[in-house]
C-alpha positions as CSV (number, residue, x, y, z in Angstrom):
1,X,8.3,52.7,-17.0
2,X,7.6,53.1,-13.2
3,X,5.3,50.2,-11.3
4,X,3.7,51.4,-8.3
5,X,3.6,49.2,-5.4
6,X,-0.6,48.8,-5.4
7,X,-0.4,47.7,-8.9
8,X,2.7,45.3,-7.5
9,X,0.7,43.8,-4.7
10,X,-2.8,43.6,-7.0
11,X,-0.6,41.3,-9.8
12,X,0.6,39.3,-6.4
13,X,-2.6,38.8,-5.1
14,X,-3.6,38.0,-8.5
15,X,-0.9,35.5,-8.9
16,X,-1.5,34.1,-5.4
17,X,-5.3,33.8,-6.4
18,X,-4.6,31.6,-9.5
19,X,-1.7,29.5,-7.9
20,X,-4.3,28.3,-5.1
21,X,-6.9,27.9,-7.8
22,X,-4.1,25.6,-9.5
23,X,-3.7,23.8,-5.8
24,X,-7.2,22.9,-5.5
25,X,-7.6,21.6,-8.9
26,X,-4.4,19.8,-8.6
27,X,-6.0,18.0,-5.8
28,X,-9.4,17.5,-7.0
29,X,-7.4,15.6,-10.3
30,X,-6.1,13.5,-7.9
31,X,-8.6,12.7,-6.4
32,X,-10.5,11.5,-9.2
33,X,-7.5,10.0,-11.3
34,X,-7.5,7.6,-7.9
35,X,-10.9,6.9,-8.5
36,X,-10.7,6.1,-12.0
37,X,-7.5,4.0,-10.9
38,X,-8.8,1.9,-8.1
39,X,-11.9,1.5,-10.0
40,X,-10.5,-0.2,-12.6
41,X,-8.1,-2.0,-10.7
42,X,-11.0,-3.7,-8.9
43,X,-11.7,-5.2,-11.9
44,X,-8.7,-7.3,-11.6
45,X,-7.2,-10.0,-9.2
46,X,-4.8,-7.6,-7.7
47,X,-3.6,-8.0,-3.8
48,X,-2.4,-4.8,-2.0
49,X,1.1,-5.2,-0.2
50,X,-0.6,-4.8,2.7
51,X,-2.8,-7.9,2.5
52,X,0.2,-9.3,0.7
53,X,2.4,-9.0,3.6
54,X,-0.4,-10.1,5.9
55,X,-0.5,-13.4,3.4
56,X,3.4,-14.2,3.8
57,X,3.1,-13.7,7.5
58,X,0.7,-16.0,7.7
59,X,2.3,-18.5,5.2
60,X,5.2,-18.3,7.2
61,X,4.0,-19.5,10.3
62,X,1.9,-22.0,8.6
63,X,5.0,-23.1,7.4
64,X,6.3,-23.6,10.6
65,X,3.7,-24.8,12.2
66,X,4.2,-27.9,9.4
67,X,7.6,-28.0,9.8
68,X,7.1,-28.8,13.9
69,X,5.0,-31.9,12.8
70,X,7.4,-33.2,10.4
71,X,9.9,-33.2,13.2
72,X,7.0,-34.4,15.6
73,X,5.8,-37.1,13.5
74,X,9.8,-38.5,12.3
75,X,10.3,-38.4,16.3
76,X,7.6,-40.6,17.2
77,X,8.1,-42.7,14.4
78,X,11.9,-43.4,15.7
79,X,10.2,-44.1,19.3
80,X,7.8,-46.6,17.6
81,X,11.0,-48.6,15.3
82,X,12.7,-48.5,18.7
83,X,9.9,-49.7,20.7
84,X,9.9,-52.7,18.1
85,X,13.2,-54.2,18.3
């Protein structure tokens, strides 16, 4: 059985055709599984690891900040028990 090569490049084209169909439902499922996703994680108390990450950083200087008046406040406590005796 002998194919000739305009029947060849019509099934091609054809396949091309349905494989970029494919593509762009492919990416309009996405796009509306996200959806479906983000709108229902909304519902809950969930952080992103972006705001997350923004939280620790912020925590962690906090925590420093406190840990500089600890050592601020102990110092000038020793200056006042010194300043006593």
């Amino acid at each position: 059985m002998s194919i000739s090569n305009k029947t060849l490049d019509q099934l091609a084209e054809n396949i091309a055709s349905g494989l970029q169909m494919l593509g762009g439902l492919k990416q309009g499922a996405e796009t509306q599984i996200k959806s479906i996703v983000e709108n229902a994680l909304s519902q809950f108390d969930i952080v992103t690891d972006e705001r997350m990450q923004v939280q620790e950083a912020m925590l962690a200087k906090a925590r420093e900040q406190f840990e500089a008046l600890e050592k601020r406040v102990a110092d000038l406590e020793a200056q006042l028990r010194h300043k006593g005796d």
